[in-house]
TITI-492539 format. One record per residue: residue in three letters; x, y, z of N, C-alpha, C in turn. Coordinates in steps of 0.05 Angstrom, whole numbers, plus 5000, padded with zeros to 4 digits. Example, Ala and Ser with C-alpha at 12.3 -4.5 7.8 and 13.67 -1.06 7.14 Angstrom:
ALA526448865156524649105156526449345156/SER525749555142527349795143525850015157/
END
This chain:
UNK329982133746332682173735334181913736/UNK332681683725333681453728335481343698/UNK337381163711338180963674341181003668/UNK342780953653346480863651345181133636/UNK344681323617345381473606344581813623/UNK343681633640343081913661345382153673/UNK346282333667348982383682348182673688/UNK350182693703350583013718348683123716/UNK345383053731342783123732343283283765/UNK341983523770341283633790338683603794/UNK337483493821334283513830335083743862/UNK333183803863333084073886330684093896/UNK330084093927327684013934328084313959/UNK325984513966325884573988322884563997/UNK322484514022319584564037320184724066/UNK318284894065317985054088314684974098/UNK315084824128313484784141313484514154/UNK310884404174311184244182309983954163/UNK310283604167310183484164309883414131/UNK312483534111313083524089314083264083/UNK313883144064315483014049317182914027/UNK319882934024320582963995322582753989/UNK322382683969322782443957324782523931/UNK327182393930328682483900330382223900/UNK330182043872330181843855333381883836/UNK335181773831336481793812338681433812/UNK337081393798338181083800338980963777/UNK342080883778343580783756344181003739/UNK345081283751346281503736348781543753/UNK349581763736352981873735353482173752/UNK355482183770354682543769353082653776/UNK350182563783348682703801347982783824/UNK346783053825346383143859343083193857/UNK343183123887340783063903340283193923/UNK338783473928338583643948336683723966/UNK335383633984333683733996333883844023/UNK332284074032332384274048329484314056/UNK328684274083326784264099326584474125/UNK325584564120324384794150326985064137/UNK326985134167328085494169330285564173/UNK332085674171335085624178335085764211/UNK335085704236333885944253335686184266/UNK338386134253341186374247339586524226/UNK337686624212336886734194333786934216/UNK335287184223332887324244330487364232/UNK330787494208327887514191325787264199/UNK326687004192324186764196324886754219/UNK326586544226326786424257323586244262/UNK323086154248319985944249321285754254/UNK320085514274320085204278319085064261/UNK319884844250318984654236318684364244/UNK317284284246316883914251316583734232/UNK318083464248316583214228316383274197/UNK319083314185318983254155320382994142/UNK320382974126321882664121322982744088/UNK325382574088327182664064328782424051/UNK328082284027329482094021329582214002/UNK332781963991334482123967335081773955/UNK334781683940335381483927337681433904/UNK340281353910341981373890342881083882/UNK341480813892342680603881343780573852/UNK345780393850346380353828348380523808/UNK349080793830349680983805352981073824/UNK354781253808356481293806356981583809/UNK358881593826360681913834357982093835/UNK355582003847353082203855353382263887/UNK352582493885352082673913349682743922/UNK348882733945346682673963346182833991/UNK345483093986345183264009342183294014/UNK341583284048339883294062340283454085/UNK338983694090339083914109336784034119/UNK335683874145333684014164334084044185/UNK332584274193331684324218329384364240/UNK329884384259327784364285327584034288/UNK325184024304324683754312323783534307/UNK324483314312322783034297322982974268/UNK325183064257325282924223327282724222/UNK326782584199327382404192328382324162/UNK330082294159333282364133333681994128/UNK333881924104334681674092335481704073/UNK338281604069338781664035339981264029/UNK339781194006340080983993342380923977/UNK344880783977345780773952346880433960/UNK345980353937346780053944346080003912/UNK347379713918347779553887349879513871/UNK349079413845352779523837352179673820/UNK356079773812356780063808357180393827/UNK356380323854355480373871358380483886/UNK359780733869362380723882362581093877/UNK364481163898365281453892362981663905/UNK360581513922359581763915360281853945/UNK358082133952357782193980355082353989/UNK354982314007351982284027352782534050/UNK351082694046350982884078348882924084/UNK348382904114345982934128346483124150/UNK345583304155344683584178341683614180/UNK342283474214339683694224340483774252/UNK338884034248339084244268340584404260/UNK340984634272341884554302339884664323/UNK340284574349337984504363335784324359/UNK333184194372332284014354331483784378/UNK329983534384330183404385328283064374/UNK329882934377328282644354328382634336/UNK331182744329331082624296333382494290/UNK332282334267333682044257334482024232/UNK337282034219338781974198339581674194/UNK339581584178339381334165341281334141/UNK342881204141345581234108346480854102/UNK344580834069345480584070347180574048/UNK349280444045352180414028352080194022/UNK351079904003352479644010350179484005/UNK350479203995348779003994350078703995/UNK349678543990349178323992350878203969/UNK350978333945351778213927353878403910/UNK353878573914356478833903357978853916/UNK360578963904362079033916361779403921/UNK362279453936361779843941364179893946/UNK365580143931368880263948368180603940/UNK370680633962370380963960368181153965/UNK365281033982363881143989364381344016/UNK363081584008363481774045360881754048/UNK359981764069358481784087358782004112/UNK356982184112357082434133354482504147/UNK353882464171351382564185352682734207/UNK351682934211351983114235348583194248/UNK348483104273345883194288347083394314/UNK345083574308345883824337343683784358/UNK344383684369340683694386340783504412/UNK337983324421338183154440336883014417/UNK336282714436335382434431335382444405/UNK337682564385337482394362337982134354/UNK337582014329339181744322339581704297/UNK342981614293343881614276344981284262/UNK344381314242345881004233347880974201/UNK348280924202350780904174351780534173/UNK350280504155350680154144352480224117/UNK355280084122356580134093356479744083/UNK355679694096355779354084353379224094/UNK351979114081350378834090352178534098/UNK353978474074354678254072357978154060/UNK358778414074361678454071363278484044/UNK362278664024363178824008363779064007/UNK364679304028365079514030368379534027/UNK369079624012372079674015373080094012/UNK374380194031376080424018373280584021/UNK371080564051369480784054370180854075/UNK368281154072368281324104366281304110/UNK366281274140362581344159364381524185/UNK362481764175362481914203360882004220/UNK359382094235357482164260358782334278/UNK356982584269357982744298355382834309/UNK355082824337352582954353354083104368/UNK354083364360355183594386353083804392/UNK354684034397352184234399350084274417/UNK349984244442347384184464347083914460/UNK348883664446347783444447347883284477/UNK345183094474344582924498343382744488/UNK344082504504341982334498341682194474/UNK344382124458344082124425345481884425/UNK344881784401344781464396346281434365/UNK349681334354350281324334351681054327/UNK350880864305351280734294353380654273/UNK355680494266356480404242357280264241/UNK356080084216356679774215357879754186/UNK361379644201362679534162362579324169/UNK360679114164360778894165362078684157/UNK361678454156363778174149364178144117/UNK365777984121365977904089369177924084/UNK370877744072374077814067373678014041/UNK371778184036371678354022371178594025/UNK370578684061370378874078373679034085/UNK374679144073377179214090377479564076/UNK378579744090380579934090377780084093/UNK375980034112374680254113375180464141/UNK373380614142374480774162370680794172/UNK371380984204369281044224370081144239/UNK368781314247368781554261366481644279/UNK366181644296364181804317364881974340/UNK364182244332363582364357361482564375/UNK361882454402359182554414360082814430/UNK358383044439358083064459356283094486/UNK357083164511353683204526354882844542/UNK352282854555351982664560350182344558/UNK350382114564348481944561348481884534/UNK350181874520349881844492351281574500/UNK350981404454351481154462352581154429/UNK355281064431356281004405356280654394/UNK357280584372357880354370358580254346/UNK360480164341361580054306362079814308/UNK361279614285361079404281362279384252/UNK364879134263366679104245367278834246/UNK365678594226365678304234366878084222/UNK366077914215367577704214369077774183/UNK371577724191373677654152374077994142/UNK372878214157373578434152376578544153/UNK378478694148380878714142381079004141/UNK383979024158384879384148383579544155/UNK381679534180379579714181380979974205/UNK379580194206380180394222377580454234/UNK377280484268375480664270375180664304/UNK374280964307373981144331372081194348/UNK371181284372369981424382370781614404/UNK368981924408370882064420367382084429/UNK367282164470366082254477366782414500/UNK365482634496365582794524365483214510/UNK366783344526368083324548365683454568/UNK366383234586364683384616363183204606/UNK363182924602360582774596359982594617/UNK358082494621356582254648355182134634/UNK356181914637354481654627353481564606/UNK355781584593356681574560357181274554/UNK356681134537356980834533358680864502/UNK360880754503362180714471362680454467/UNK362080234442362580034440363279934408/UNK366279784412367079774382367179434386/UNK366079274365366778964363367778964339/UNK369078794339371978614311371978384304/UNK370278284308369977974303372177934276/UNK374077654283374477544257376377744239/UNK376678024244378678174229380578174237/UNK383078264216386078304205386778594209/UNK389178584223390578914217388279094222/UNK386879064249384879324248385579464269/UNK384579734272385679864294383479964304/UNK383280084340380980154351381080354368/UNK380480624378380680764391378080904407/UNK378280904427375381004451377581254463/UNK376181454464375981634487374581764505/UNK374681864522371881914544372382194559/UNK371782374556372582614563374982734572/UNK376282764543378782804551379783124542/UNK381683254553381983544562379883684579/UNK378583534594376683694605378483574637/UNK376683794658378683694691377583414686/UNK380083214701379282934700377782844720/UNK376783004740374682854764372182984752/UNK371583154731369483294720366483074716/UNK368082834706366482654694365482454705/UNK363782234704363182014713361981764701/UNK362381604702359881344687360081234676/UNK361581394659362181224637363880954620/UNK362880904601363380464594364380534567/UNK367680444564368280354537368580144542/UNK367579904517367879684509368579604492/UNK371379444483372779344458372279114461/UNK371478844433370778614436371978574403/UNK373978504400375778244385376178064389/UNK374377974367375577724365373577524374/UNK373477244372371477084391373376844397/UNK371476704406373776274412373376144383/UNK370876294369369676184342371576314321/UNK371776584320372276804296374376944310/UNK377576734300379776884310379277254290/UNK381477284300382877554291386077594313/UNK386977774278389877734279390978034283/UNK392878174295393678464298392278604302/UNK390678624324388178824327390278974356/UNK389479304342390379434365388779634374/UNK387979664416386679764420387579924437/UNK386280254428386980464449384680554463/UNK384580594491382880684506383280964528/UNK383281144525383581364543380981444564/UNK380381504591379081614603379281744623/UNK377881964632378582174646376682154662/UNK375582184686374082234706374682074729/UNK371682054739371281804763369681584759/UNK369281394762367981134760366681064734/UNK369081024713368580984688369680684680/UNK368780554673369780294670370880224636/UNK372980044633373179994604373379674607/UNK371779604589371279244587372979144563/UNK374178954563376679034539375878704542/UNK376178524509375478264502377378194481/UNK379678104478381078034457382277704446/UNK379677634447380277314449380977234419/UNK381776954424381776744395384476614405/UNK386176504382388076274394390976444375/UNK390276624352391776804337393876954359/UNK395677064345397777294350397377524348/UNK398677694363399577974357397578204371/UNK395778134389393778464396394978574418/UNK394678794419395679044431393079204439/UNK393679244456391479504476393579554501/UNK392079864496393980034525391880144523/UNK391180224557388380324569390080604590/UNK388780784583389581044603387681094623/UNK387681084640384981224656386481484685/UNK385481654675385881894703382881944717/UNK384181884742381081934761381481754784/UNK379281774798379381534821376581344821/UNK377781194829375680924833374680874803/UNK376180834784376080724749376580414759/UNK375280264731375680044736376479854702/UNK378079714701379479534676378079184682/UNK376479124667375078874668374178814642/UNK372178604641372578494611368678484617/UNK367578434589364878514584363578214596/UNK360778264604359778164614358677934584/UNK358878004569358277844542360177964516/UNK360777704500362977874483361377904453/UNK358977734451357177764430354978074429/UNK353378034407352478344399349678344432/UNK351278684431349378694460347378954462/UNK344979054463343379214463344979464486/UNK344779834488345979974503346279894528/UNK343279824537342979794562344679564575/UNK345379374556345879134568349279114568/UNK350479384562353279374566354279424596/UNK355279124610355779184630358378974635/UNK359578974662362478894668362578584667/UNK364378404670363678094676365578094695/UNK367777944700369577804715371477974712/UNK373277934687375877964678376378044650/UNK378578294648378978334621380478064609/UNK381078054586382177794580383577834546/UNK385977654540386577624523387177394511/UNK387477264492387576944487389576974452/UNK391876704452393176734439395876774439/UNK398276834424401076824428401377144425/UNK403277204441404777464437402577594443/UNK400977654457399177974454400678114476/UNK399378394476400978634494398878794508/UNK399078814526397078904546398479204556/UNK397679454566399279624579397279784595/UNK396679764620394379894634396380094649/UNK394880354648396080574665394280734678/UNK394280644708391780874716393181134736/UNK391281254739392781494760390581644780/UNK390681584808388881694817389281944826/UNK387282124827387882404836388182374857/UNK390182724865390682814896388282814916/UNK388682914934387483004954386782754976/UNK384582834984383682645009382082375008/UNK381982344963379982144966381281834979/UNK379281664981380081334987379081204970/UNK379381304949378181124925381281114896/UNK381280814904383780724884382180634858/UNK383380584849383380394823383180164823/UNK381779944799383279614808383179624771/UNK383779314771384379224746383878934752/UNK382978804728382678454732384078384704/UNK385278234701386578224670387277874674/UNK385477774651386977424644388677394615/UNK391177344611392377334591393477054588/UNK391676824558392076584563393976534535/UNK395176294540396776294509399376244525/UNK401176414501405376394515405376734498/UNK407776654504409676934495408677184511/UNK405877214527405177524523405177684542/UNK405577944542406478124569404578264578/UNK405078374605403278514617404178754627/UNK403478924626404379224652402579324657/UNK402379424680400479594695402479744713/UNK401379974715402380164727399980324734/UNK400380324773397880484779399580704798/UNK398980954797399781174818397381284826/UNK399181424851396881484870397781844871/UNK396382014870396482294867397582334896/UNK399382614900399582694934397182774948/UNK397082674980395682674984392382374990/UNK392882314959389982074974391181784981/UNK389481714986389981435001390481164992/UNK390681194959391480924952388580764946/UNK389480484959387480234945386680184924/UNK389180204901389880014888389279794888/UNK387679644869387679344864388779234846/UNK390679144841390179004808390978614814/UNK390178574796389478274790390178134760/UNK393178064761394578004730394777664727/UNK393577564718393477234715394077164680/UNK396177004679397876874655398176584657/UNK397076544642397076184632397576104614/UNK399875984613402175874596404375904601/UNK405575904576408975934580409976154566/UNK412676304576413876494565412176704564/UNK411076744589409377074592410577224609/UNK409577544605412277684629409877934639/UNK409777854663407478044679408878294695/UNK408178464695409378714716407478844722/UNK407378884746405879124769406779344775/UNK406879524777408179764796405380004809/UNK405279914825404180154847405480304873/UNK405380584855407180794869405881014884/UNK406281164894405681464906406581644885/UNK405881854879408182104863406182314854/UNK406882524847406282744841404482744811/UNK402282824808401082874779402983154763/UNK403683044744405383214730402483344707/UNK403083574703401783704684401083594666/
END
């Protein structure tokens, strides 16, 4: 179903069974949908059969306002859909597998090297454990005015999601989205050099342990960033868990980047990196729990799951940025405070931290606020007081 005069073509693929493969082509057309359906639905009591190891690509380079559905289930499959090149605008991509399930891997490519791509969605949802997900809306920083989203819920564990709007001053107003739940999962969006206007999220939990989220900014304008870590769930429920925000470099300023960080449990750390010699970033970090910790990444370049870990000091570099750390340790009998390490270099920029201690525990509080230059304004406050609802 290939060619410019190709339009509003339907292909439709189903296979029932194990180690299928289906393949559907529509390149440089208009309006077309692309459907394939693999294994059993297992909400359906009549079958309820397992299926394995099928594989499902959908090929839509080159073509326009086409749609691209991919839907399996049980374990070990593997989902790729294609749209890249030019002309390469308007369409959308969905991927489902499971629910229940584990090892399987969605793949969503948007973007090349030499087009420009806008208005693309992008949608994968996995229900299961150890899946992996990826969503590339740019190679080389032409994505403008897309969505990427990722959700792993459902019994999820152990699940691995990807999105990269990459560089280019032709990368901007896209959006991203991830969310996990379960535990041990590992998010991460990559948003790099000369990119602009960008939005994007991660939400993990609730009741999660040892959850890793990580968003980098290299080099972008006006972008915004948000991590969460099990939140509405009891806040001592949780543990382990690492958000990491990294804007910016000493190489690849960036300008107005603002970062939100929320976390709920116990010994969850957030590594927060907002360097360059530019104006204007903002991050406020929440953390409820005891013994949390506010520090800066042990590397601010691209880093493999495993290798996300703490360094010295959170840090910010530049004129005017805004820092706002608020922690709160729970009541009772624990002896486990909070600390904070924070370097803010440049002039103009402020600091607050505010740490309380729940009725009842013992404090030890650390924090550590260091400003170098001129015209900066630091504040501490560590109090005793009541957790309000």
């Amino acid at each position: 179903q290939n060619g410019p005069n190709s339009k509003a073509n339907i292909g439709e693929i189903t296979q029932k069974g194990d180690n299928n493969t289906a393949t559907t082509t529509q390149n440089g057309t208009q309006s077309g949908v692309a459907l394939i359906y693999q294994g059993f639905d297992p909400n359906v009591p009549v079958v309820n059969i397992a299926v394995t190891s099928n594989t499902a690509t959908i090929d839509q380079s080159g073509s326009t306002a086409n749609q691209a559905y991919i839907r399996q289930f049980s374990d070990g499959n593997t989902a790729f859909v294609r749209q890249i090149g030019a002309n390469s605008t308007t369409n959308l991509v969905r991927i489902d597998q499971g629910p229940g399930g584990s090892g399987n891997t969605a793949t969503v490519r948007q973007g090349d090297g030499t087009s420009t791509i806008t208005s693309n969605t992008a949608l994968i949802g996995q229900y299961g454990t150890n899946g992996f997900a990826i969503i590339d809306h740019d190679i080389n920083g032409r994505a403008t005015s897309n969505v990427a989203s990722i959700t792993q819920t459902t019994g999820s564990v152990s699940n691995t999601a990807t999105i990269t709007q990459s560089s280019g001053g032709n990368a901007r107003f896209n959006v991203a989205t991830i969310q996990q739940a379960g535990s041990n999962g590992y998010a991460s969006v990559f948003e790099d050099v000369g990119s602009r206007f960008n939005q994007s999220s991660i939400r993990q939990g609730v009741g999660s342990n040892g959850d890793k989220a990580y968003i980098r900014q290299y080099g972008s304008f006006t972008a915004t960033t948000s991590i969460s870590q099990n939140l509405t769930a009891t806040p001592g429920g949780s543990s382990n868990n690492v958000a990491s925000v990294v804007m910016g470099t000493t190489a690849e300023d960036a300008t107005s980047m603002t970062a939100v960080v929320s976390q709920e449990g116990k010994n969850n750390s957030v590594l927060l990196s907002q360097a360059g010699t530019v104006a204007g970033h903002k991050a406020t970090i929440t953390q409820t729990g005891n013994n949390n910790v506010v520090t800066g990444p042990l590397s601010a370049g691209f880093v493999a799951p495993n290798e996300i870990a703490p360094g010295n000091y959170a840090r910010q570099g530049g004129a005017g940025q805004v820092v706002t750390v608020n922690q709160t340790s729970l009541g009772g009998a624990s002896i486990y405070g909070n600390s904070l390490s924070l370097s803010q270099l440049g002039i103009s920029n402020t600091g607050t931290v505010n740490q309380t201690v729940g009725v009842g525990a013992m404090g030890n509080n650390v924090s550590m606020l260091t400003q170098n230059g001129t015209g900066n304004f630091g504040t501490v406050t560590q109090f005793n007081g009541a957790i309000l609802p």
